[in-house]
C-alpha positions in Angstrom: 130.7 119.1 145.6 129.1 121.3 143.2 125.2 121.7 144.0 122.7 121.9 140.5 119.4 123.6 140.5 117.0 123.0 137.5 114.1 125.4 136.6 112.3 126.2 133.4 109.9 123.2 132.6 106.5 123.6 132.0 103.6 123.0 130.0 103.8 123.5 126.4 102.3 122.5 123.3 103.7 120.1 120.5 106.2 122.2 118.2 106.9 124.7 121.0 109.8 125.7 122.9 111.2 126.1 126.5 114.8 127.2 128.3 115.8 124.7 130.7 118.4 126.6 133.6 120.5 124.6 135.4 122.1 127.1 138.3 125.0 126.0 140.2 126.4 126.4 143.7 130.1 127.0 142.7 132.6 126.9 139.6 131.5 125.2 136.7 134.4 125.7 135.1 136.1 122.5 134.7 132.7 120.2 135.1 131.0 118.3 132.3 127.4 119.7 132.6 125.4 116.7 131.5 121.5 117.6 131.2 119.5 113.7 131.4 115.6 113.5 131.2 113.4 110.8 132.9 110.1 109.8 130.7 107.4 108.4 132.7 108.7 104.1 133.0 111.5 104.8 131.1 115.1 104.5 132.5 116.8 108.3 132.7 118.8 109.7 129.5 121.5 111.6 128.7 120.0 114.5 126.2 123.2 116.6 125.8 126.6 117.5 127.4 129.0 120.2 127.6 132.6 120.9 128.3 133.8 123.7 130.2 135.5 124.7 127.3 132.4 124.6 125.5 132.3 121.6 123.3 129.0 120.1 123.0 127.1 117.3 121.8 123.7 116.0 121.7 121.4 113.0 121.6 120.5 111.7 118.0 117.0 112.0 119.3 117.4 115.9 120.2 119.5 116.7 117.4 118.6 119.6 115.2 116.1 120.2 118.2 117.9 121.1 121.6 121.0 122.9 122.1 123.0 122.8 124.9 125.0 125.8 126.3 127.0 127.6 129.5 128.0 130.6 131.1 130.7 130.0 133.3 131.1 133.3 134.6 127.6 133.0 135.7 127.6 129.6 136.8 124.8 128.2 134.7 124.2 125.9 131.6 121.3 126.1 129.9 119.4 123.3 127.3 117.2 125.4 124.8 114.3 123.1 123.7 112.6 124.2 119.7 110.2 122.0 117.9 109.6 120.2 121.1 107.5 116.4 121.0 105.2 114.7 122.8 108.1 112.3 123.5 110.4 114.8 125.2 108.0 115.2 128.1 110.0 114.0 131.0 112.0 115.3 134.7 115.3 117.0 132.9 118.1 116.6 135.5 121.0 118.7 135.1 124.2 116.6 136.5 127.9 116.6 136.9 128.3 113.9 133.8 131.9 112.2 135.0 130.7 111.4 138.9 127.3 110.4 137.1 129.4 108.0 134.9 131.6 106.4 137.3 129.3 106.5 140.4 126.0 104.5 141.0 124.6 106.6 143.8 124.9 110.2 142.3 122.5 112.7 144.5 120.2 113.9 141.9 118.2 116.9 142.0 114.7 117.4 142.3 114.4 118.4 138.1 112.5 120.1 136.1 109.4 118.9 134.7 108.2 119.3 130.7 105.4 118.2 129.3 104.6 118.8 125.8 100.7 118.0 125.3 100.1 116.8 121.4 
């Protein structure tokens, strides 16, 4: 099994921006990279996913915001974070998206932590 790192979070302020990494142990290639984020007594949520071929989509509430993007040569996916909100602060987990889905005890990371101040 693949192992995921996340770095990048931080401290920002409202309307900045950060570069979530997500580093793996192994191929990528085939995995749906899912990146989720855990508010502060809020259940956790998937923000955006990614194909190994690339394909991409995003949570209505990220959209226009967050992209979501890989290097599979390099073994890494990354979530780029603009315009960010006080309502994005959260742990961002970067996950294998189909054992999440069809698993109930998925070993998580530790995350990465954002907080956006307002």
């Amino acid at each position: 099994q693949v192992q995921l790192v996340e770095s990048g979070g931080g401290l920002v302020q409202a309307g900045g921006s950060l570069r979530l990494s997500c580093a793996a142990s192994g191929s990528i290639f085939s995995i749906i990279i899912g990146w989720y984020r855990q508010a502060p007594g809020k259940q956790r949520e998937l923000v955006a996913l990614i194909t190994g071929g690339g394909s991409s989509n995003v949570a209505d509430s990220v959209k226009g915001r967050f992209t979501i993007s890989r290097d599979n040569a390099e073994n890494m996916v990354y979530l780029q974070m603009n315009r960010l909100k006080s309502e994005d602060t959260g742990v961002y987990y970067c996950a294998d998206w189909k054992r999440v889905t069809s698993t109930s005890t998925y070993s998580w990371g530790q995350g990465t932590q954002v907080t956006v101040s307002s």
